[in-house]
TITORDREN-29644 format. One record per residue: x, y, z of N, C-alpha, C in turn. Coordinates in steps of 0.05 Angstrom, whole numbers, padded with zeros to 5 digits, always signed. Layout:
XYZXYZXYZ...
//
This chain:
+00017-00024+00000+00000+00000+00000+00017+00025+00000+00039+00022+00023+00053+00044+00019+00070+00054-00012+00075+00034-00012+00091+00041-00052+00077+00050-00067+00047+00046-00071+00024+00046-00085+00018+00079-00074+00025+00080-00057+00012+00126-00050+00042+00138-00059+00069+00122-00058+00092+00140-00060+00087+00139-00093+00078+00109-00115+00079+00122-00141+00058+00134-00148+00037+00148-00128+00015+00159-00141+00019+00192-00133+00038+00197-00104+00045+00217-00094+00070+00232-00125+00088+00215-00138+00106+00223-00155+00089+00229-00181+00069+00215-00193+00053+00215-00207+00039+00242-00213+00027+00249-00189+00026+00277-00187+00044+00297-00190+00059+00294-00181+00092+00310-00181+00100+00313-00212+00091+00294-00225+00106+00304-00249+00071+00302-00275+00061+00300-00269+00033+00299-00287+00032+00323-00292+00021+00337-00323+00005+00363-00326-00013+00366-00318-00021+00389-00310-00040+00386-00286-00051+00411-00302-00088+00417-00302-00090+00434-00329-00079+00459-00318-00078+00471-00296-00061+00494-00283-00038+00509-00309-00019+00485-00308-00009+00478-00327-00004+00501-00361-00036+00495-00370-00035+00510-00389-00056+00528-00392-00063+00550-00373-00076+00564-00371-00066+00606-00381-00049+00596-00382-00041+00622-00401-00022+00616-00421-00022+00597-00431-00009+00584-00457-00021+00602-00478-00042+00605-00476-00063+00629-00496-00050+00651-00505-00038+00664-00482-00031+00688-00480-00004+00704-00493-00004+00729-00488+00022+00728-00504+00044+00727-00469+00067+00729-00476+00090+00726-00453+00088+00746-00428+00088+00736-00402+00066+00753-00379+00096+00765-00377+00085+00787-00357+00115+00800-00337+00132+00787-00322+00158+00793-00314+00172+00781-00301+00153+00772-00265+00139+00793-00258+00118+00792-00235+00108+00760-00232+00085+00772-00272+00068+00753-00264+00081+00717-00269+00096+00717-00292+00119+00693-00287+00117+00682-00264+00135+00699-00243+00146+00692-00220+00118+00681-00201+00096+00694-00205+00067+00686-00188+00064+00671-00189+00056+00658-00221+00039+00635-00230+00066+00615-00222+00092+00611-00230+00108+00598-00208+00101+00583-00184+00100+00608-00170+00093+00599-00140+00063+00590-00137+00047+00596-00157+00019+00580-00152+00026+00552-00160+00033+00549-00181+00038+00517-00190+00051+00503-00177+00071+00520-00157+00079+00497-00144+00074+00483-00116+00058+00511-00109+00035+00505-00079+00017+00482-00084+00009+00492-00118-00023+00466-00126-00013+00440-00122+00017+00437-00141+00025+00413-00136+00035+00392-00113+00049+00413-00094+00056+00407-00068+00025+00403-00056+00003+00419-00051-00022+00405-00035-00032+00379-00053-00031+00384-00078-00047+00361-00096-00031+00323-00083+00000+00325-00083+00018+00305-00075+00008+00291-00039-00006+00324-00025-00010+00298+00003-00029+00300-00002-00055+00315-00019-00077+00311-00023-00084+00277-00023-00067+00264-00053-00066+00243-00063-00053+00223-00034-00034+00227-00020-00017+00225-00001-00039+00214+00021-00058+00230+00028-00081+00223+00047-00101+00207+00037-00100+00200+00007-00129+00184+00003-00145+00192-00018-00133+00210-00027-00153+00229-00053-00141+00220-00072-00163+00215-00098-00170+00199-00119-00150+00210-00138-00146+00230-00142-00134+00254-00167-00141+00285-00167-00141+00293-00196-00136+00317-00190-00163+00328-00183-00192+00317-00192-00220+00333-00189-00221+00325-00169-00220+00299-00167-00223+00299-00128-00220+00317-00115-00195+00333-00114-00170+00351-00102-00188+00381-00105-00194+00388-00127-00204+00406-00139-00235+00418-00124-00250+00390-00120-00281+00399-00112-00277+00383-00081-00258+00379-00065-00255+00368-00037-00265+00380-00021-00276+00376+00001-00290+00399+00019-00269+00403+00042-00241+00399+00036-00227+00398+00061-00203+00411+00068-00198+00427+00085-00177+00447+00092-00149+00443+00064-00129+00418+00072-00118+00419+00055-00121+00417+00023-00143+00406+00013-00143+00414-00017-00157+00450-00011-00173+00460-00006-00173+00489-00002-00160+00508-00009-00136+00503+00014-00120+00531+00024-00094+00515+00009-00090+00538-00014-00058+00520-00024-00033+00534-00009-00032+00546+00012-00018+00551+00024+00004+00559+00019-00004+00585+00004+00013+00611-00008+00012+00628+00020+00044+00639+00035+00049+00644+00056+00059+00675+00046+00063+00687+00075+00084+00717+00063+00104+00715+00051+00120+00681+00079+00142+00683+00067+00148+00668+00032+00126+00663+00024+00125+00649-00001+00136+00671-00023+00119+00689-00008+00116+00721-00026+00135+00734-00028+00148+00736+00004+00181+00749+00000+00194+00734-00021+00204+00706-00022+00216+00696-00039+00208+00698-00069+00187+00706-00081+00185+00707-00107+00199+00743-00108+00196+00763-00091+00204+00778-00087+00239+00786-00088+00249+00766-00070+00276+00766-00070+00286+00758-00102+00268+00738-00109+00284+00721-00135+00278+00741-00164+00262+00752-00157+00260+00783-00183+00276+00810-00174+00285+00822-00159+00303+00832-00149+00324+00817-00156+00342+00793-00150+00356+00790-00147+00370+00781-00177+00351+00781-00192+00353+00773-00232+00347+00807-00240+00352+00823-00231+00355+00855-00230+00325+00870-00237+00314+00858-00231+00279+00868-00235+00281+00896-00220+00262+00912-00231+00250+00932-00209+00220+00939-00213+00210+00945-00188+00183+00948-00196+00179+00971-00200+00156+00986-00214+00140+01012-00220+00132+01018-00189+00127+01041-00197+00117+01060-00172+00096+01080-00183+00074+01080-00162+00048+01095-00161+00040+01122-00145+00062+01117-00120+00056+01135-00105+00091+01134-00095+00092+01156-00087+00125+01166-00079+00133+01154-00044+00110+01151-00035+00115+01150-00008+00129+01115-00012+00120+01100-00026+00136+01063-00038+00165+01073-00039+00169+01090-00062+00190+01097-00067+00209+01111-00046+00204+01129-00027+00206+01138+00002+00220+01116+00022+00197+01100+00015+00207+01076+00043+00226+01062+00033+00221+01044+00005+00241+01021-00002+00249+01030-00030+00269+01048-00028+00274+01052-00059+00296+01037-00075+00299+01023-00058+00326+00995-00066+00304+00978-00096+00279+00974-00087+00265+00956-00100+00250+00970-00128+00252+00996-00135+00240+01015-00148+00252+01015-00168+00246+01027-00187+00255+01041-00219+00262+01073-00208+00282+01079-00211+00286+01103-00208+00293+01106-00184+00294+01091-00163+00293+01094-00131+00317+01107-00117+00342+01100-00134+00363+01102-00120+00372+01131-00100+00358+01159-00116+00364+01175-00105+00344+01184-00088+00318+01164-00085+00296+01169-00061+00269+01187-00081+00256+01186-00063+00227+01203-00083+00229+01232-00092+00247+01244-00079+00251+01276-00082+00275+01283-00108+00278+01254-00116+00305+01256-00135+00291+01251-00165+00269+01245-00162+00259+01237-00181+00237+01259-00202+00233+01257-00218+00211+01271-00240+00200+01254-00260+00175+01264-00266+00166+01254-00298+00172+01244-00314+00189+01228-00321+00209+01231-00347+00201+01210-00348+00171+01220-00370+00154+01195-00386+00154+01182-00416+00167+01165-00412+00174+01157-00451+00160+01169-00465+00136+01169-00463+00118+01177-00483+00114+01202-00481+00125+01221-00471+00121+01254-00465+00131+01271-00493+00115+01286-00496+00120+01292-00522+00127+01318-00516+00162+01319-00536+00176+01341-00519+00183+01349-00549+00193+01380-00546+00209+01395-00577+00220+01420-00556+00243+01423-00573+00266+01448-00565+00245+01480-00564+00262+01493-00548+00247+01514-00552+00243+01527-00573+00215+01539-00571+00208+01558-00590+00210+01594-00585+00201+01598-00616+00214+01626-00615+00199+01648-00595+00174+01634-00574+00161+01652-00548+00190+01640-00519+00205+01625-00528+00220+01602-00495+00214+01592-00498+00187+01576-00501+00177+01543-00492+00177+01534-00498+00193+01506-00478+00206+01475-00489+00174+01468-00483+00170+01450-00503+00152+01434-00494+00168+01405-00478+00151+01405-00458+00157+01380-00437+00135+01363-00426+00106+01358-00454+00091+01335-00445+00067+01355-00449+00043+01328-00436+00022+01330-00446-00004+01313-00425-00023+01326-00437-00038+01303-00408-00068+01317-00412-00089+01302-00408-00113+01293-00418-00121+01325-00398-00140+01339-00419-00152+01356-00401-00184+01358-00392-00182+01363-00367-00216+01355-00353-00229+01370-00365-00230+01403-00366-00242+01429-00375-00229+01448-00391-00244+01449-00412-00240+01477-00429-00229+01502-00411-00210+01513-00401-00215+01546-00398-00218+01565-00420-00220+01590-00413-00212+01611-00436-00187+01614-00437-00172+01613-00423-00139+01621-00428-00127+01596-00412-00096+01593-00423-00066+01575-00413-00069+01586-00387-00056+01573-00369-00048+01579-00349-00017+01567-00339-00006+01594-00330+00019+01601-00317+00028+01598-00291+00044+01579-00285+00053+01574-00252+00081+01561-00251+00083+01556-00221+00108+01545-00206+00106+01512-00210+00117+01502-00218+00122+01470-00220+00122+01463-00199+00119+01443-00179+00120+01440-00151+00109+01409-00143+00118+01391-00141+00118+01360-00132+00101+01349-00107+00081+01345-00110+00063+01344-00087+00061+01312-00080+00084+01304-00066+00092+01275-00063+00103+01262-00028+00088+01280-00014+00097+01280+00025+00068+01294+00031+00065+01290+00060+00045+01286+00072+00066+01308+00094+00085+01314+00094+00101+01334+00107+00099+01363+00089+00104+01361+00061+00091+01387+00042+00059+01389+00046+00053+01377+00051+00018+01376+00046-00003+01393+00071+00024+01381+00094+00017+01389+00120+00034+01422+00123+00057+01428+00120+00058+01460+00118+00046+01478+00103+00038+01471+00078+00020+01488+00052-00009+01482+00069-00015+01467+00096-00042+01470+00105-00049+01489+00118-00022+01492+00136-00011+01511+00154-00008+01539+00149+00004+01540+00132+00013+01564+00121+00008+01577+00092-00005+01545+00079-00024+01570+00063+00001+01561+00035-00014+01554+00009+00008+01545-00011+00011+01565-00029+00030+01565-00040+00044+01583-00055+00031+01596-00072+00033+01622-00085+00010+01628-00098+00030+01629-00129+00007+01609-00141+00018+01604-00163+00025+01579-00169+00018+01559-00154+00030+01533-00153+00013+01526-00171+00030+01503-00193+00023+01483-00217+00030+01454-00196+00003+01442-00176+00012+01419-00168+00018+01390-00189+00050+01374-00183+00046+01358-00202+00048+01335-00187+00028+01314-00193+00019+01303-00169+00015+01270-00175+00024+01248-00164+00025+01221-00163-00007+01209-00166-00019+01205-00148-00045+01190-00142-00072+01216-00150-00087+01193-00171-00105+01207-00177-00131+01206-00156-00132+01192-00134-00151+01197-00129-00153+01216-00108-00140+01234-00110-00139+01264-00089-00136+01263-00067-00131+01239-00050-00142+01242-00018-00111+01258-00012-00077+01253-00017-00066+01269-00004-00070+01300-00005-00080+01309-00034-00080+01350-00034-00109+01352-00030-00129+01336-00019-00153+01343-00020-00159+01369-00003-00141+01372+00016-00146+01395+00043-00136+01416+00018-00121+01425+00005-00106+01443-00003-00106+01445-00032-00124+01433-00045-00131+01428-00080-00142+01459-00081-00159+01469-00064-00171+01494-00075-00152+01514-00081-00138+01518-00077-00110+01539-00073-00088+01537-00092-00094+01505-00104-00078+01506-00134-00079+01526-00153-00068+01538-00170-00068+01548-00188-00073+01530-00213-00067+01504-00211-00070+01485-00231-00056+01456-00228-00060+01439-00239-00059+01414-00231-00053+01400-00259-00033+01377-00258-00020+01363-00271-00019+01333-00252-00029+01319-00258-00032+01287-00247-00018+01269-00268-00003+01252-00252+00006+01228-00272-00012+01206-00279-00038+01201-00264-00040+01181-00262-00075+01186-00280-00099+01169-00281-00129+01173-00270-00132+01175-00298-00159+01192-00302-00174+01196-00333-00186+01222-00310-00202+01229-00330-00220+01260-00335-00234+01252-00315-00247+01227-00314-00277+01224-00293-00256+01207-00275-00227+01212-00263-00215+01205-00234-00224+01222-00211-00231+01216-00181-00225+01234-00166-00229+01263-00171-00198+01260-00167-00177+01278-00177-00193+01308-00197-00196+01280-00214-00205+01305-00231-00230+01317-00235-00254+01304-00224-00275+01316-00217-00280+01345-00194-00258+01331-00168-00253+01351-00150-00244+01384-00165-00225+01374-00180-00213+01397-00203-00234+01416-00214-00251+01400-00231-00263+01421-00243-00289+01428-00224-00294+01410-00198-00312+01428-00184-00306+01455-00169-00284+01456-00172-00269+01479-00156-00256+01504-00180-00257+01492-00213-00252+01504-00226-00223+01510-00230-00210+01484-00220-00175+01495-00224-00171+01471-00254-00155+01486-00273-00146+01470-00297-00126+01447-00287-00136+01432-00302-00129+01390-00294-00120+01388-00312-00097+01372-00319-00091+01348-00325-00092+01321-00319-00104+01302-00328-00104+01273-00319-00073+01267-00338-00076+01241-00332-00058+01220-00339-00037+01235-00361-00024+01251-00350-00008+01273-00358+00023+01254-00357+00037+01263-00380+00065+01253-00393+00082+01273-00395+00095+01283-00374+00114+01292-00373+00145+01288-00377+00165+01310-00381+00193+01305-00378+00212+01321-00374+00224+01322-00357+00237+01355-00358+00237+01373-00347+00212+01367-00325+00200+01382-00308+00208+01383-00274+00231+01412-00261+00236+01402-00246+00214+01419-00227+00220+01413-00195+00210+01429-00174+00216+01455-00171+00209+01479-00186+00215+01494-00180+00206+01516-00203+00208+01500-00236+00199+01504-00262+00183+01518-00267+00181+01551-00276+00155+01557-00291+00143+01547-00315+00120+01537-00316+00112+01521-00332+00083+01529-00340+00074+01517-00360+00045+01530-00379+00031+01514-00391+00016+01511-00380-00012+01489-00391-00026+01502-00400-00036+01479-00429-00053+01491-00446-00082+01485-00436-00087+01499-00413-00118+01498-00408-00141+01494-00428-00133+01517-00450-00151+01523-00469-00159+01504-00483-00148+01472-00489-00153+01460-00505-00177+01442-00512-00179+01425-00519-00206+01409-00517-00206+01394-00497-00226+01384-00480-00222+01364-00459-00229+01335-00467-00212+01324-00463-00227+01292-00467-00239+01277-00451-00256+01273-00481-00276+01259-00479-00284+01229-00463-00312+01224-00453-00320+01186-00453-00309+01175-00476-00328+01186-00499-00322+01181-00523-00290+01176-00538-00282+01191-00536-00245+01195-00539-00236+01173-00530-00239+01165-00501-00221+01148-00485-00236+01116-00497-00260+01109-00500-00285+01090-00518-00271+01084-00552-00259+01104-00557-00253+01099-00591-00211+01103-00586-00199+01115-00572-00173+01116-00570-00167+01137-00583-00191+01159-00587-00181+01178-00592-00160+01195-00575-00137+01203-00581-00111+01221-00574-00121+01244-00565-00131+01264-00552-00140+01281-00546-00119+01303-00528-00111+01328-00530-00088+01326-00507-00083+01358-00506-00073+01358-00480-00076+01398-00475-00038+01390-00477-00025+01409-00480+00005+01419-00481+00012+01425-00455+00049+01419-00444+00055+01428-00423+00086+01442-00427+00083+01467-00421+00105+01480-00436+00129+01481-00411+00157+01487-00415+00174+01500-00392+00174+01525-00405+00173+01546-00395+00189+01576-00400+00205+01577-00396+00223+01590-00417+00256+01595-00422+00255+01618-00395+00282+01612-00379+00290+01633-00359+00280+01640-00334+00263+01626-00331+00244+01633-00311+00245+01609-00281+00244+01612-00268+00256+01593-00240+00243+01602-00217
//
């Protein structure tokens, strides 16, 4: 009996199991998701082996069991650190959403090395040209919530701490600030959005947060804005005036897009 569960226990161990080929479909995942489906396949197969180990038939057995160990395939933290360590350690880095990731562990980041305050925009797809004969480099672009009548003119300024967020509460933000800002859904500048002069977001669409709060208050938005070039401190010029995009636009892939200028000389 015992030989009879160790070749049914190996059996499993090396059988396709349909797990197996469930993104065979697809085209080639991320190094992430690679590394996930990894560690799922090999949890399934490790419970499926004492599954079989204790008395269970195969794999549907295993599959529709009503019992703790077929269940829980017993994906742990530390399971998680290690797919973690092993993409890091084959030189992976992950993206970043919000600056405060980048803040805490910037070893594991794209761009991390010099911390969140070292960092800017510098979005591949930012559509940039040398200056023109008014100064302005163009340095990007980004979906606009509302039509104004005129561009608007301000201070470039990185709204990426909850320590900036908290003195501009205090004391009242700069007049003239162009916030350019991580997370679209507003909750860090929500105390202090009204006092923008204008807003540039990396992240969201037109109907984000973000950008609803925007045009209820009437300050010119950018959503999902592509910048480059753009430091803390930059006078810079959004083309408020432009068209805003659309449901429709974003429904068909229409390109829709307001301009984001630097001004020559100005600091």
């Amino acid at each position: 009996m015992g030989k009879q569960v160790k070749q049914d226990v190996e059996s499993a161990e090396m059988a396709r199991l349909p797990i197996d080929g469930m993104h065979a479909a697809f085209p080639p995942a991320s190094p992430v998701v690679e590394a996930t489906l990894a560690l799922l396949h090999q949890s399934v197969r490790r419970k499926l082996a004492a599954h079989i180990a204790a008395g269970g038939k195969g794999f549907d057995d295993f599959v529709f069991a009503q019992t703790d160990s077929a269940q829980d395939c017993g994906i742990s933290q530390a399971d998680v650190a290690a797919v973690e360590a092993a993409l890091l350690e084959s030189g992976h880095r992950f993206d970043w959403s919000a600056a405060i990731s980048l803040a805490e562990r910037p070893e594991i980041y794209k761009g991390g090395s010099g911390g969140a305050d070292a960092v800017t925009f510098d979005h591949p797809d930012a559509i940039t040209a040398p200056a023109d004969a008014e100064g302005r480099t163009l340095c990007g672009q980004g979906d606009n919530v509302v039509r104004h009548n005129a561009n608007i003119t301000g201070t470039a300024r990185y709204i990426r701490s909850n320590e900036r967020v908290l003195a501009w509460l205090a004391d009242g933000v700069p007049a003239g600030t162009i916030a350019i800002i991580d997370d679209s859904g507003g909750t860090l500048t929500a105390p202090i959005l009204e006092q923008f002069a204008g807003v540039l977001c990396a992240g969201g669409t037109v109907r984000s947060h973000l950008g609803i709060l925007s045009r209820e208050y009437g300050i010119p938005c950018f959503m999902n804005s592509k910048l480059s070039g753009i430091a803390d401190g930059d006078t810079v010029c959004m083309e408020a005036s432009a068209a805003p995009r659309t449901t429709e636009d974003y429904q068909s892939g229409t390109d829709r897009t307001g301009r984001v200028w630097k001004l020559a000389g100005e600091q």
